[in-house]
N, C-alpha and C positions, 0 to 999 in steps of 0.2 A: 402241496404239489410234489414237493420232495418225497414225501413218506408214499404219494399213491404210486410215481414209477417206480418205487424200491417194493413196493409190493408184486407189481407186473415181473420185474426182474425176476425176487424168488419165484415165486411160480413158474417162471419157465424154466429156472433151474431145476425146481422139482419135481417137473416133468420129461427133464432130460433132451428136452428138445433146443438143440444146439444152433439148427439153422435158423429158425426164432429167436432166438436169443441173440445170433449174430446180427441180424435185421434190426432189433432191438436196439443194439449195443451202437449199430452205425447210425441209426436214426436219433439216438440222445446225444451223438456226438454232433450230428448237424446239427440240432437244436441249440446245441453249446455256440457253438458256431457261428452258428446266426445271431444268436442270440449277441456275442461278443462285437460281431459285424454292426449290427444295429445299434448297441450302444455306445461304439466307436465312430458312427455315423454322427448320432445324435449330439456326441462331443462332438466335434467338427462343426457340425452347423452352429452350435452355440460360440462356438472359437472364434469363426465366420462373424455371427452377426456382430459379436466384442466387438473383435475388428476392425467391422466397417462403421459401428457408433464411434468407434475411436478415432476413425477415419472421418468421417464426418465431422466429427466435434472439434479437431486437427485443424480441416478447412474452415470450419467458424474461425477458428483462430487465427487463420492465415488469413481470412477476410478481414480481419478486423486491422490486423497488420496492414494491409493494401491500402485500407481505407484511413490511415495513418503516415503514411509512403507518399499516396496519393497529395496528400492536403500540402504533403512537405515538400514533395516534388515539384509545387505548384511555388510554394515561396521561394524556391533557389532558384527557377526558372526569373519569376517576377524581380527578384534581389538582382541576377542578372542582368536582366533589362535596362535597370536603374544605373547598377555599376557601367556596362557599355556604353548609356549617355554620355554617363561624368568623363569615360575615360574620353571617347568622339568628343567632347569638347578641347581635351587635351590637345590633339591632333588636328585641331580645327585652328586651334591660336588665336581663337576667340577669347580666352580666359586672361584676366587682367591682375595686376597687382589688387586692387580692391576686392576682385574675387574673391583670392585668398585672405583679406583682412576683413570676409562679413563674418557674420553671426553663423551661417553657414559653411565656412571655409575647411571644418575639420573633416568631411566627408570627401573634399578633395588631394585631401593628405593623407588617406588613407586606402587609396585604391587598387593596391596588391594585400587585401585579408590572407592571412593564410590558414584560418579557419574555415573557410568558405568552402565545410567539405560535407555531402551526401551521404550516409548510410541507411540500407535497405534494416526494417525489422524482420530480424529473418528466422527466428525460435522458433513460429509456425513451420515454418516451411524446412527445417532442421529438422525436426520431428515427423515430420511427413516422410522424409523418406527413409527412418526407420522403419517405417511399419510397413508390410508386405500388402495390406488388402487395397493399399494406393494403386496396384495397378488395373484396378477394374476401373479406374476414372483416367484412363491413360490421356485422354484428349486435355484435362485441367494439370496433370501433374509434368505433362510435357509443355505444358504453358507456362508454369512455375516455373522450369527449371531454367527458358529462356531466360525468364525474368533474373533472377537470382542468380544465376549460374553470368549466364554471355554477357546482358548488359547492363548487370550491377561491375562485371570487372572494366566493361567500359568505362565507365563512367570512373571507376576509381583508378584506373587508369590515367586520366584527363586531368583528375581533379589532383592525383601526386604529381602529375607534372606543373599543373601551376603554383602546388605547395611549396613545391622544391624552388624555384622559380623563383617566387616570394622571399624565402629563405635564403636563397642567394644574394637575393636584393636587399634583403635587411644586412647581411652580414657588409657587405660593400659601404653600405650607409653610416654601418659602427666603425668602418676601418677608416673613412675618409672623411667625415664631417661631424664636427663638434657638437652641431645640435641634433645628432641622433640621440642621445637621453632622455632628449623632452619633447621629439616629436609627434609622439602620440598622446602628449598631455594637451588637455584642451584648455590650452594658453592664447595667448597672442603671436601668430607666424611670425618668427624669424622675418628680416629682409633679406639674409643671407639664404635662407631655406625657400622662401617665394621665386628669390633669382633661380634655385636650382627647378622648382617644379616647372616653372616656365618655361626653361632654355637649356635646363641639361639633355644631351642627345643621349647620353648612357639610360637614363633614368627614362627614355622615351624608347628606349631598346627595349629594356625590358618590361614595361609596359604593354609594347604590341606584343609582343610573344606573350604576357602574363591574359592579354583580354582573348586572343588567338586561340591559347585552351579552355577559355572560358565559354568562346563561340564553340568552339570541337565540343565542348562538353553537353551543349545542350540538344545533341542531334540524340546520345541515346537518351537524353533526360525525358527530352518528348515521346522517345519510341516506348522508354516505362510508360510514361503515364498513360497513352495510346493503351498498353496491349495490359497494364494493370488495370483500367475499367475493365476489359472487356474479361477479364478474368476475373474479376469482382463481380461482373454478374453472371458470369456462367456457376460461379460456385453458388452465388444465393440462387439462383432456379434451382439447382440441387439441391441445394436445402430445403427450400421449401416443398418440394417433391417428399421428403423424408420427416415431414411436418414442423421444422425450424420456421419458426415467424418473424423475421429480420424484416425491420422497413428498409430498402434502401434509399439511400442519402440522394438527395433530389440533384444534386449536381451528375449523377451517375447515372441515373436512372433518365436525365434527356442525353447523356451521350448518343450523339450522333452514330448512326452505320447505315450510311448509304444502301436503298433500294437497288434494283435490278437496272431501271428505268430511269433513275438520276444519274449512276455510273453511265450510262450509256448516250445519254442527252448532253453530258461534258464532254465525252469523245470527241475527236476533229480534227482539222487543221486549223491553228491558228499563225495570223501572221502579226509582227511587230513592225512599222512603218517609220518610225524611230531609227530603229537597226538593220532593217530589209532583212530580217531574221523570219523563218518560222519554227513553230512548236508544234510535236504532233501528237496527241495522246489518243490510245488504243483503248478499247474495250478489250482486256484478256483476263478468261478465267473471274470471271466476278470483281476484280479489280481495275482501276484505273490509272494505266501504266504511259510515262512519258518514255517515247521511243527514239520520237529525235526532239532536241530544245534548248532554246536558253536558258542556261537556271542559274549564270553568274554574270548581272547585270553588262547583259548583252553578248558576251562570250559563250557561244556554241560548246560547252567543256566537257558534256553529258556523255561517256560512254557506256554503251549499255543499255539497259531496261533499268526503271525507279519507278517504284509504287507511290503513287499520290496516298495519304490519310486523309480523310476527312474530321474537321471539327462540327459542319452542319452543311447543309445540299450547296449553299455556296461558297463555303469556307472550307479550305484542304492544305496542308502542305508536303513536304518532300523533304526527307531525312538529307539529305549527303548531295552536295551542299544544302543545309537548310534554307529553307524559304517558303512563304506563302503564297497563296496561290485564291485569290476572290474570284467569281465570275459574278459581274453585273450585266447583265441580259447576256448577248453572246460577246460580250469583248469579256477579258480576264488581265486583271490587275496583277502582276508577279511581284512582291517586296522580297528584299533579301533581308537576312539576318536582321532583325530590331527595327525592320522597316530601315536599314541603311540607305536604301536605292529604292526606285520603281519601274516597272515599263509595261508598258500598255500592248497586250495582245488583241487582235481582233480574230472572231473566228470566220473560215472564208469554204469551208466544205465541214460537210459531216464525215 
């Protein structure tokens, strides 16, 4: 190819014909040109596609992360629950000297962990936002960043303050009583140390404030695990659009997300006869939003607009203050925090 326009060239030189030649001359240099154009193009799109397999292959990873997050999310929640019994027994003054001398006693001696702390796997999601071609998935990478970003420092937020807490309390414990050395050995309780869990008021101070962030802590633990499905399946449709063949994990895959027609059949007014309170929730914008309500056992405290989540068409709750929220036919069941409380709403208008 080289050697036929070097032939074209001489020739026109040696015909002397200069306006030809210049015609020539600019037309080998657009060919250069384009030439350069297009194989600069064709790099790019190969850059491109790297990219977005790398971007892809990112979000497997970040999937796999969530769906590890997830399972964990699910036992700090559940470990919770358990710990708020033991401590509500506390405060209840139901707990006897025998308590503390069963077979079971040392779970009750130990109810400020100060290991009792959540962390997000978050290398997927570190890596992701190195790489540039993440923002043509902007809808999933602005849903990460919620996750990761706002209410992972929630949550760790929460959980250093009940650390600290803890830590406060052990050190109180080393300063002031003899059998802090072997209180965490699983021996036989002291009588000296049963009289303190029983009736010390210090040790009942910071108890409430230790179970206090324990309760704070679980509004963003719900809201990860809430908006981590729903990000776990938004990336596996992506993937398998791009031919990744991931099963998802069957707990994930019946996650709950209310229809058009169940958000809207919850709407209403309901009332509580109990409290001579009512509750009113909206149909706004595809969600199902309390506008006026009780949502602390019976106290009207709600300022504002709160989005309901759903677990299934009759199972929902509400971040801030947490609480659940059942509807069995048209009355609704409201439990606070660990099913603390309940109170009975009836619905009386749509």
């Amino acid at each position: 190819m080289l050697r036929f326009f070097r032939q074209i060239r001489q020739k026109l030189i040696e015909q002397e014909n200069m306006r030809k030649y210049v015609w020539y001359a600019l037309g080998e240099i657009f060919l250069v040109v384009i030439g350069i154009l297009i194989a600069l193009q064709v790099n790019n799109w190969n850059e491109e596609r790297k990219n977005r397999q790398q971007v892809l292959a990112t979000f497997q990873e970040i999937q796999n992360d969530l769906y590890t997050d997830i399972l964990e999310v699910d036992r700090y929640i559940n470990y919770n629950i358990i710990l708020d019994s033991l401590i509500q027994k506390v405060f209840s003054d139901t707990l006897t000297i025998e308590d503390y001398q069963s077979d079971n006693s040392f779970q009750l001696t130990v109810l400020m962990p100060t290991e009792n702390t959540f962390l997000l796997h978050e290398n997927g999601y570190k890596k992701l936002t190195t790489l540039s071609s993440k923002d043509h998935y902007a809808s999933i990478t602005n849903s990460l960043q919620d996750l990761y970003v706002n209410i992972q420092n929630s949550i760790i937020s929460f959980q250093s303050n009940s650390n600290e807490l803890a830590n406060e309390y052990r050190a109180y414990l080393r300063k002031n009583y003899n059998w802090y050395a072997t209180h965490l050995s699983i021996v036989e309780t002291s009588t000296e140390q049963i009289e303190f869990y029983l009736h010390d008021p210090i040790y009942k101070n910071y108890l409430k404030d230790y179970n206090n962030d324990i309760i704070n802590s679980q509004i963003p633990m719900r809201s990860f695990r809430h908006r981590a499905i729903l990000a776990y399946k938004e990336i596996h449709a992506l993937l398998k659009e791009h031919g990744y063949d991931n099963e998802m994990p069957e707990f994930i895959s019946e996650f709950y997300k209310p229809i058009t027609e169940v958000i809207q059949e919850r709407a209403g007014v309901y009332y509580s006869q109990e409290f001579d309170q009512r509750m009113v929730l909206d149909y706004e914008d595809g969600e199902l939003i309390i506008t006026e309500g009780v949502v602390n056992h019976g106290d009207p405290s709600l300022d504002g607009n709160g989005t309901l989540y759903a677990y299934g068409s009759n199972d929902w709750y509400y971040a801030s203050p947490l609480i659940d929220l059942t509807f069995p036919n048209d009355s609704t069941l409201i439990s606070g925090m660990f099913k603390s409380w309940e109170v009975t709403y009836v619905k009386t208008e749509n």
